[in-house]
C-alpha positions as CSV (number, residue, x, y, z in Angstrom):
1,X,-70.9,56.9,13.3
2,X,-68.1,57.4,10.7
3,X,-66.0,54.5,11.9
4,X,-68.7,52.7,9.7
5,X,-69.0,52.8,6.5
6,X,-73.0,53.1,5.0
7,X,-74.2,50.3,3.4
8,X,-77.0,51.6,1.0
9,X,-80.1,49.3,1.3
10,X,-80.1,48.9,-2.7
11,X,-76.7,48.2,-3.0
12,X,-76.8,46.1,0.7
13,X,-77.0,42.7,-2.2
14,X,-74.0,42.9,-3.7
15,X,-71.9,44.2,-0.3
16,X,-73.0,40.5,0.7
17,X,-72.0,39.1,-2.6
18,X,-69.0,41.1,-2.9
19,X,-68.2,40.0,0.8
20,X,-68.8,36.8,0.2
21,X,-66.4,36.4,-3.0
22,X,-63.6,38.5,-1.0
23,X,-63.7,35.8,2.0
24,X,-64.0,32.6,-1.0
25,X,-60.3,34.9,-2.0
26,X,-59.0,35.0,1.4
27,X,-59.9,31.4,1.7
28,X,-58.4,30.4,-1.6
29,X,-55.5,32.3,-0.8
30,X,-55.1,31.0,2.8
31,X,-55.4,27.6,1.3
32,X,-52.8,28.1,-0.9
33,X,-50.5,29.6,1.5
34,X,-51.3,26.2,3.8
35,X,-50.7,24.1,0.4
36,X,-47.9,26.0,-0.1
37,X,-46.0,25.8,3.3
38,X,-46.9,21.9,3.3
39,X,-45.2,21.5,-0.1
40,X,-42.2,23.4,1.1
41,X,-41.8,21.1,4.4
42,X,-42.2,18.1,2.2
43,X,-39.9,19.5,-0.3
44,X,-37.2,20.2,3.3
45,X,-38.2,16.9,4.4
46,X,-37.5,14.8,1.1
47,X,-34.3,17.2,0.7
48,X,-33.0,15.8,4.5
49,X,-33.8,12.6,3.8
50,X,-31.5,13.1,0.5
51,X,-29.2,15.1,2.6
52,X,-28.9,12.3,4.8
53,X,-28.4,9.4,2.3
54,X,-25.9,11.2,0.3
55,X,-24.1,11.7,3.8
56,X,-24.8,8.0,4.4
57,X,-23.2,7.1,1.0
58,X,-20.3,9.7,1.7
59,X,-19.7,7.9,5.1
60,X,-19.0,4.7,3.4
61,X,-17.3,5.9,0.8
62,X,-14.9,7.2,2.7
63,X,-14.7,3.9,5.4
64,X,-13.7,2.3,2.0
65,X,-11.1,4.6,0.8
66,X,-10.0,4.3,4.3
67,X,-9.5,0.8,4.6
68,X,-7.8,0.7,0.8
69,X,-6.0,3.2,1.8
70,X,-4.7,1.4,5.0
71,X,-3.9,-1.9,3.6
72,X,-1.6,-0.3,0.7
73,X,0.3,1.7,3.9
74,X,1.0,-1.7,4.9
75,X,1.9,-3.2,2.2
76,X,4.6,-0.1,1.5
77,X,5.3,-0.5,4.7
78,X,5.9,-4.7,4.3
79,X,7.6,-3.8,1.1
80,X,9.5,-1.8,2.6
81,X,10.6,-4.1,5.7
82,X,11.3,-6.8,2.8
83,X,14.0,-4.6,0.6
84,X,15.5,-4.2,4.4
85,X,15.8,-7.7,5.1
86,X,17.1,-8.0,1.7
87,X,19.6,-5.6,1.7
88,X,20.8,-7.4,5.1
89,X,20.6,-10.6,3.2
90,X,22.3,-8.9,0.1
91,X,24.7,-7.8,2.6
92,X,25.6,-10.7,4.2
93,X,25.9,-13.0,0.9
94,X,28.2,-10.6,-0.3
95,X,30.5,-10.7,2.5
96,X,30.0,-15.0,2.7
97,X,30.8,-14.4,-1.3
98,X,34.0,-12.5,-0.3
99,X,35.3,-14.9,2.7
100,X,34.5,-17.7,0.1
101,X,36.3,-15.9,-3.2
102,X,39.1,-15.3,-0.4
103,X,39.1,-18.9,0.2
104,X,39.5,-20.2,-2.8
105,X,42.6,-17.9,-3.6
106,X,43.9,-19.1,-0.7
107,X,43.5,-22.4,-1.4
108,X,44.6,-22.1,-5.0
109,X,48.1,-20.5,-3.4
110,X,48.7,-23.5,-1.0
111,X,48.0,-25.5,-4.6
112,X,50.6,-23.6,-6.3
113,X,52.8,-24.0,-3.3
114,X,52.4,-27.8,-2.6
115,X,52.9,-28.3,-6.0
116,X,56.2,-26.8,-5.9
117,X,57.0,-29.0,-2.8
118,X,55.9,-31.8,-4.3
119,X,57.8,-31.4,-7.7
120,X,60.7,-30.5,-5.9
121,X,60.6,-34.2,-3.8
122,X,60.1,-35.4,-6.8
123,X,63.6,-34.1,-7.8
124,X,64.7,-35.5,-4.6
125,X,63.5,-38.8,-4.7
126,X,64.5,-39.3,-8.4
127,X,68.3,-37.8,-7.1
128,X,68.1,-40.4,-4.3
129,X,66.9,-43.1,-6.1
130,X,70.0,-42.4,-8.7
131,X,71.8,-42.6,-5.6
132,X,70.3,-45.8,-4.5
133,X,71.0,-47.1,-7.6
134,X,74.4,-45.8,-7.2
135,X,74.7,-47.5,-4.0
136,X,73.6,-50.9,-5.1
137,X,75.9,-51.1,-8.1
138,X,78.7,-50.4,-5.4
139,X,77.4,-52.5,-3.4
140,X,77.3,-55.4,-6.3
141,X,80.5,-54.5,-7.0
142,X,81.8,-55.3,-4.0
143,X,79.9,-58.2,-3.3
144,X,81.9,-59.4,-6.5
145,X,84.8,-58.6,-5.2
C-alpha cells in the first residue's frame, strides 16, 4: 500500500477541503487558459480581417496608381507622336518656305531683267520714233517739193 498516501482520519477534513480548493485552481486556471486561447483567436481573427482590408485597400491603391500611371504613358507617348508630326510639319514648311523664298528671288531677277528689256525698248522706241519723225519731215519735205 505505499502507492497511496495515508489520509489521517483527523486531518481526512481539510484533504477534502484542500482538494476541493486545488480543483476550484485547476478550474480557474483551465478557464483562463480557455479565456485565454479564445481571446488569442479573436485577436488572429480581428488581425486577418485587418490583414485583409489593408490588403483590400493596398489592391486598389495600386489599380489606381496603375491606371494614372497608364494614362500619363499615353499621354508621353501622344506627346510624343505630336512633336513627331510636328517636326514633319516643321520640316516640310521649312522646305515650302525655301521653294517659296527661292521663288521670289527668282521672280525679283526676271523683274530686274524685264526691266532692263523694257527700258531698253524704250530707248528703241523713242530712237524710232525720232526716226519716224525724221521720216515724216522728209517726207513733208518732199511733198513740198
Amino acid at each position: 500500500m505505499g502507492a497511496f498516501p495515508q489520509v489521517n482520519c483527523a486531518t481526512g477534513g481539510t484533504a477534502k477541503a484542500q482538494l476541493a480548493e486545488e480543483k476550484e485552481a485547476f478550474e480557474q486556471e483551465k478557464k483562463s487558459e480557455e479565456w485565454g486561447l479564445k481571446g488569442l483567436k479573436k485577436k488572429l481573427r480581428a488581425s486577418e480581417d485587418t490583414l485583409a482590408e489593408e490588403r483590400r485597400k493596398w489592391r486598389m491603391a495600386c489599380e489606381r496608381d496603375n491606371k494614372q500611371m497608364f494614362a500619363v504613358r499615353t499621354k508621353i507617348t501622344n506627346l510624343k507622336v505630336r512633336v513627331e508630326e510636328l517636326k514633319k510639319s516643321e520640316s516640310d514648311y521649312k522646305d515650302k518656305y525655301d521653294e517659296a523664298k527661292s521663288h521670289c528671288e527668282h521672280v525679283e531677277v526676271l523683274q530686274v531683267e524685264l526691266s532692263q528689256q523694257i527700258i531698253t525698248k524704250d530707248k528703241d522706241l523713242a530712237g524710232k520714233d525720232v526716226e519716224i519723225a525724221s521720216f515724216d519731215v522728209a517726207c513733208a519735205r518732199r511733198k513740198k517739193i
